[in-house]
C-alpha positions in Angstrom: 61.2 0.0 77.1 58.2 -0.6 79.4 58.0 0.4 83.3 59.4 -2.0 85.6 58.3 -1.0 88.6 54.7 -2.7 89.4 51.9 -0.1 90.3 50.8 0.1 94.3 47.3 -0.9 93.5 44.7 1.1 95.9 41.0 0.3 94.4 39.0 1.4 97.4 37.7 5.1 96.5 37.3 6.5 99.7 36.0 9.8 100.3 37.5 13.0 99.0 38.4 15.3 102.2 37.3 19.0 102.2 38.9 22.1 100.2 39.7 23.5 103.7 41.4 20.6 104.9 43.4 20.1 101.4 44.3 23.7 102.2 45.4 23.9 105.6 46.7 20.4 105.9 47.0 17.5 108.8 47.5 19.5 112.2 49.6 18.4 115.5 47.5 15.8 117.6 44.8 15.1 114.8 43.9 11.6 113.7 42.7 11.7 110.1 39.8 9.3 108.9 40.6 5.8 107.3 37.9 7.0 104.7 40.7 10.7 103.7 43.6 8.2 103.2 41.3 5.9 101.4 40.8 8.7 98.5 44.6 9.7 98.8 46.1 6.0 98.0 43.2 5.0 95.1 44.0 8.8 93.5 47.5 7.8 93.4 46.9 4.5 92.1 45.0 5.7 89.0 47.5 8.5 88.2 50.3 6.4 88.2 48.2 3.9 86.2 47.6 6.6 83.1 51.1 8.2 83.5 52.5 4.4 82.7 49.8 4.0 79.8 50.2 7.4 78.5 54.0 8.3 78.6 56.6 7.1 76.3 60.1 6.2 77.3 62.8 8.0 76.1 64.1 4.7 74.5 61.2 4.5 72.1 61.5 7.9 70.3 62.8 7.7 66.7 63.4 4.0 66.8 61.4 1.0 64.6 58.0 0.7 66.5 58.8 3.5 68.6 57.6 7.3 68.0 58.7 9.9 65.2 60.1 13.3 66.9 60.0 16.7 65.3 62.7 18.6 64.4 64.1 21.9 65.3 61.7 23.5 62.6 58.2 21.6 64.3 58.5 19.5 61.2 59.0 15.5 60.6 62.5 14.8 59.8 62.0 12.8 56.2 64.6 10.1 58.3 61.5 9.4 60.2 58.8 9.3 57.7 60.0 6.7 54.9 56.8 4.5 55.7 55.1 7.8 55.4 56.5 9.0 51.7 56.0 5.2 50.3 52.5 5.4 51.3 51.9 8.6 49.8 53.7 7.3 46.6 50.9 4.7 46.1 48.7 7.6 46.7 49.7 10.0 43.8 47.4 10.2 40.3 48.3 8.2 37.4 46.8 7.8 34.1 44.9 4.7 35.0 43.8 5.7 38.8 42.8 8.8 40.6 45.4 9.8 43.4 47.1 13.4 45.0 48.8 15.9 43.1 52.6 16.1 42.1 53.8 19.8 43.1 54.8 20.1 39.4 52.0 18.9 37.5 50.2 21.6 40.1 52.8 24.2 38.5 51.2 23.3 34.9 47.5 23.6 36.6 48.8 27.1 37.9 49.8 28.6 34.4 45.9 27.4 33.0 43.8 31.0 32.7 40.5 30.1 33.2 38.0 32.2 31.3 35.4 32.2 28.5 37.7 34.0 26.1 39.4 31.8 23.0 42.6 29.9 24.4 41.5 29.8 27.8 40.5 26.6 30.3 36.5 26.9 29.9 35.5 28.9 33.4 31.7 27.5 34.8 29.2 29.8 35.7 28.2 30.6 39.4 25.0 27.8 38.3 28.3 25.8 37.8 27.3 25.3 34.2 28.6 26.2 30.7 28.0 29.7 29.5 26.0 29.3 26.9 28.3 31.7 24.9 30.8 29.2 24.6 28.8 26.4 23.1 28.6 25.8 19.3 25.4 26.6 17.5 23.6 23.6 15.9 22.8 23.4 12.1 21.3 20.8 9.8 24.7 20.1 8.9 27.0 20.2 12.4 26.1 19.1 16.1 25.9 21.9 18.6 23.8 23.5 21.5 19.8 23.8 20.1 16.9 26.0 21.5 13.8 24.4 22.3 10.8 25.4 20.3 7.3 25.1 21.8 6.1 25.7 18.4 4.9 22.8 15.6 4.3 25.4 12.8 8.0 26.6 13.5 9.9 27.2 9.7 13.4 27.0 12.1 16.1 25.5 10.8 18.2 26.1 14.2 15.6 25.6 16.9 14.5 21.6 18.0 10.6 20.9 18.8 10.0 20.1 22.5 7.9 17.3 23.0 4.7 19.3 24.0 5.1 20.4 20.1 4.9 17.1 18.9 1.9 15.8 21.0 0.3 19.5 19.5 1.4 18.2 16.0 0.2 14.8 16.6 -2.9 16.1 18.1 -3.7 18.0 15.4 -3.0 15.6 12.4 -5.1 12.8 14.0 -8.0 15.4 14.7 -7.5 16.7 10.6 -6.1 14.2 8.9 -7.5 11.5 7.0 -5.1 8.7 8.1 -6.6 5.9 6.5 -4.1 3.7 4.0 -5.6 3.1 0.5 -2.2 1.1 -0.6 -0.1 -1.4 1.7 3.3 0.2 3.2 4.7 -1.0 0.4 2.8 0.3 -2.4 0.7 -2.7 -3.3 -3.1 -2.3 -3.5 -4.7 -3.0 0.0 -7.2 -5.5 -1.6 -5.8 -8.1 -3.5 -8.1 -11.6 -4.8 -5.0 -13.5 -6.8 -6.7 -17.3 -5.8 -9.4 -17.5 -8.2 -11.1 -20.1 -5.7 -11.8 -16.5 -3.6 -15.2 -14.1 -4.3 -13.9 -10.3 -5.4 -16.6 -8.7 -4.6 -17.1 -10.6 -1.3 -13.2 -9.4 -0.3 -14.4 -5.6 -1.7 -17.0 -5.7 1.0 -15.6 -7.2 3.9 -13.0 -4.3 3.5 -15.3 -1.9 4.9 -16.0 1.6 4.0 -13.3 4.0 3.0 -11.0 4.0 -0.2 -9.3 1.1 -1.4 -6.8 0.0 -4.2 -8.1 -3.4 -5.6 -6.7 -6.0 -7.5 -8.3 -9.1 -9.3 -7.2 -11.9 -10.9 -8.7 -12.8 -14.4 -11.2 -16.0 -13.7 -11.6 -15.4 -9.8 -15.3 -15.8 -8.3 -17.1 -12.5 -9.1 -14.1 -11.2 -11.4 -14.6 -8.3 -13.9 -12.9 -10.1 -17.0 -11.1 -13.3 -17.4 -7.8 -11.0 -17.3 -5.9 -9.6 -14.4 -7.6 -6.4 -13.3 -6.2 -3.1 -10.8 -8.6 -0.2 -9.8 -10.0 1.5 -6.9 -13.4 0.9 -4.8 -15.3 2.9 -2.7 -17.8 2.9 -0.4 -19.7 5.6 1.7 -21.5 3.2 3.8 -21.6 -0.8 3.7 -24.4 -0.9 1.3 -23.3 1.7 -1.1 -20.3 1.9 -3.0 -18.4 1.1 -6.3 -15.8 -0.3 -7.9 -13.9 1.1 -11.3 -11.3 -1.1 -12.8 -9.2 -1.4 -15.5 -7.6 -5.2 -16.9 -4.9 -6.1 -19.0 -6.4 -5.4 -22.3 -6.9 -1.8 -21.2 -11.0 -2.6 -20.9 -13.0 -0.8 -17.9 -15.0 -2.3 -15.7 -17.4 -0.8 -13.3 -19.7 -2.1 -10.9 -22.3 -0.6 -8.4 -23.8 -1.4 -5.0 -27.0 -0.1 -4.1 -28.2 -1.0 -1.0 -26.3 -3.8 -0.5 -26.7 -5.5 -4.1 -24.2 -5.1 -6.9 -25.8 -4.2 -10.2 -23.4 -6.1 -12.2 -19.8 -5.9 -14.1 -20.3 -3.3 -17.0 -17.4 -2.9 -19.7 -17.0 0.8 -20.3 -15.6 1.3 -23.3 -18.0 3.9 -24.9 -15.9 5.6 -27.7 -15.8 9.3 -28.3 -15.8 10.1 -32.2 -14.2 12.9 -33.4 -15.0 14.3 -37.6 -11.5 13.8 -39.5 -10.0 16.9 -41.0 -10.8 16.6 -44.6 -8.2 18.1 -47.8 -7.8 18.6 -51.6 -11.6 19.1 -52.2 -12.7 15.7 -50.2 -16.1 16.3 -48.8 -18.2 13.4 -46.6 -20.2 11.1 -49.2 -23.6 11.8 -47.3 -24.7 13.5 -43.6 -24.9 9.7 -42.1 -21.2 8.6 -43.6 -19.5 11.6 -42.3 -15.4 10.5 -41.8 -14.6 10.5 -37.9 -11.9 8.8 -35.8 -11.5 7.6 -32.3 -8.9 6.0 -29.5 -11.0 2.9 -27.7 -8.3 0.7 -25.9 -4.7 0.4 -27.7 -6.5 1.0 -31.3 -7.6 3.9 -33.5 -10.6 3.5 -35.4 -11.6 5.6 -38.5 -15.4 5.2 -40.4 -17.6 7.0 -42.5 -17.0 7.6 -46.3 -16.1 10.2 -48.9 -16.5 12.1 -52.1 -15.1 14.2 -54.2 -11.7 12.5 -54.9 -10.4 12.6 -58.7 -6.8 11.5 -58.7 -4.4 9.6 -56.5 -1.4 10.3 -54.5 -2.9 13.3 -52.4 -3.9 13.9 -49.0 -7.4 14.0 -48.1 -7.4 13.9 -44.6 -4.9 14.5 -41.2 -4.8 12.8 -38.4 -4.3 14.7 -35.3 -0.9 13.8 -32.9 -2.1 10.8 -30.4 -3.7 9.0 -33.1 -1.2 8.6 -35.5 0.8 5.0 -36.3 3.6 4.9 -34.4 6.1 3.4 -35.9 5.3 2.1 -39.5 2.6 3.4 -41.9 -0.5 1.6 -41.9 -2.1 0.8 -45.0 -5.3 -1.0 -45.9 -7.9 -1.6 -49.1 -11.8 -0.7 -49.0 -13.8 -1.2 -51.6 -14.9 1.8 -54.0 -17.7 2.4 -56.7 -18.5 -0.2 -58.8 -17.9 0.7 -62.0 -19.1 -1.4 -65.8 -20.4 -4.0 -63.5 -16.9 -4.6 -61.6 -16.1 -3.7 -58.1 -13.7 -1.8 -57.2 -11.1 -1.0 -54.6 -9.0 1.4 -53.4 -5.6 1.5 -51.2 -4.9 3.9 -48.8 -2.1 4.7 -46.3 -2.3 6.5 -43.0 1.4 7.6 -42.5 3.4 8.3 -39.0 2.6 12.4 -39.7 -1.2 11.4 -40.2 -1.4 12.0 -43.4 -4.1 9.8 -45.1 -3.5 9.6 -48.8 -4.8 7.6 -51.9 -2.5 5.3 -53.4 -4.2 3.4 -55.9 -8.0 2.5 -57.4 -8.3 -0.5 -59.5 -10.4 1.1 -61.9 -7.3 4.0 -63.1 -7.0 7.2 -61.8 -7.8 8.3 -64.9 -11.4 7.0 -64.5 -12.4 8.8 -61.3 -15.4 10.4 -60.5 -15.8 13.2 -57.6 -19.3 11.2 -56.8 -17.2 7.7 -56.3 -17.7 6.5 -53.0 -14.4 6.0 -51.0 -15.1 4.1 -47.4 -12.7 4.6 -45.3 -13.4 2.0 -42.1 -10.0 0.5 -40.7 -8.4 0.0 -37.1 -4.5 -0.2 -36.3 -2.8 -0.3 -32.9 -1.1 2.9 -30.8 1.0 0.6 -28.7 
């Protein structure tokens, strides 16, 4: 309860007397200053003033509002501290908030070993890191803890490139490299003319110099051939360069620049002859007739002429393997020696082993000559 007695209020400060007066005190016949019992009365004033502010009556101790008291032990009685323990409550960890410790989940926190061994709680090191001991390795087929490699000729399948590696890597290939595209990301040709409204070779040009893929339509302004045509063009500077294509009916094309004009679309289908192996005593009819054979496009061709062919149904000449019929034999008449006035005629068939024999000669096998002449000209398809 509070103080009921009202404080004898002294504000004037006076002055403070002397040790040697506080010591020997008021003497018989002497009349102290106003100023001494000023200081004496406000001194008294003030420690009454904090005694009332400071103390607590005996009626407040262990009571609601009042002050806890400790027990016989120095500690809070648990009587006393109910507010206390509910506050602490709201205090302790959960699994959805962080809070204190309960004594026994400290108990389970006291039986952890900490270590680096297997089984234990992973211990940091004094840089308060992971010893690198304890982490996992990284393949190419698991995650784990990688080394850096400074390297970018590095065969490691275990280490990872730092970026200064990469920029060395990258460095190099743009200093080394040729990096220029000669098809689009996708594969298509990088110069493409399918509006036949557009100039080819105007397109080849404006492309600049380099390597190129190059595709025509059949018809377009400066085409190759009235069919669709793919190929290549190149050019070393803009005034020099070519371009070599080939259309749909397997026919080349080439063309040239020379110093900034094109020379003009040339078809390059120059055959290359080869002399037909010749059997059963057939011999070439003269030196300018001499049998040959050769691949231009999707077709063989055969020419020349022979001699020295008495009866029918044998081979007299083999075709080698890439220039054989495919799937059927092909067979064909030429004319032969005329003979009493008549002309003659022979049939032949070129088989799928390329075998080239004699079936038949209008004028009877039985009336063969070796100097007949047998001409042999015929084309079939490979495709």
């Amino acid at each position: 309860m509070p103080f009921k007695k009202s404080l004898p209020e002294w504000n004037k400060e006076g002055t403070e007397p002397p040790q040697s007066l506080k010591d020997s005190g008021w003497q018989a016949n002497q009349k102290p200053p106003a100023d001494y019992f000023n200081w004496f009365f406000n001194k008294v004033f003030l420690a009454l003033s904090e005694l009332q502010k400071e103390a607590v009556n005996e009626e407040q101790i262990g009571v609601p509002n009042g002050i806890a008291t400790l027990d016989q032990n120095g500690d809070l009685p648990l009587t006393q501290a109910d507010n206390i323990k509910n506050w602490v409550n709201q205090l302790l960890v959960t699994a959805s908030q962080n809070g204190l410790m309960r004594k026994e989940d400290k108990s389970k926190l006291d039986d952890i070993t900490l270590g680096t061994a297997a089984g234990n709680a992973l211990k940091l090191d004094s840089s308060g890191k992971v010893p690198a001991g304890n982490l996992p390795g990284a393949t190419t087929s698991a995650q784990g803890a990688v080394q850096l490699n400074d390297s970018y000729t590095s065969t490691s399948t275990t280490q990872a490139p730092t970026a200064n590696a990469l920029k060395m890597l990258y460095d190099y290939i743009t200093a080394n490299a040729q990096l220029k595209k000669i098809t689009a990301d996708n594969g298509d040709v990088s110069i493409s003319v399918a509006d036949t409204t557009q100039d080819f070779l105007a397109a080849v040009v404006s492309k600049g110099v380099g390597l190129n893929t190059v595709f025509c339509e059949g018809g377009a302004v400066n085409a190759p051939s009235t069919k669709p045509a793919w190929g290549i063009s190149y050019f070393s500077t803009p005034k020099f360069g070519f371009i070599y294509m080939i259309d749909t009916s397997n026919t080349q094309w080439s063309n040239f620049m020379k110093n900034g004009n094109w020379v003009g679309w040339s078809a390059n289908n120059t055959a290359t002859w080869y002399n037909l192996p010749l059997n059963n005593g057939a011999v070439p009819y003269n030196p300018a007739a001499v049998p040959q054979y050769s691949k231009i496009g999707g077709f063989i061709v055969i020419r020349g002429a022979l001699k020295g062919i008495t009866k029918t149904g044998n081979v007299y000449a083999t075709l080698p393997d890439g220039y054989r019929p495919i799937t059927y034999s092909w067979s064909y008449i030429q004319n032969a020696t005329n003979t009493g006035g008549f002309a003659n005629s022979a049939r032949w068939a070129i088989n799928t082993d390329g075998s080239i024999v004699l079936e038949f000669v209008t004028q009877g096998a039985a009336n063969m000559d070796a100097g007949f002449w047998f001409p042999m000209h015929t084309v079939f398809p490979v495709f």
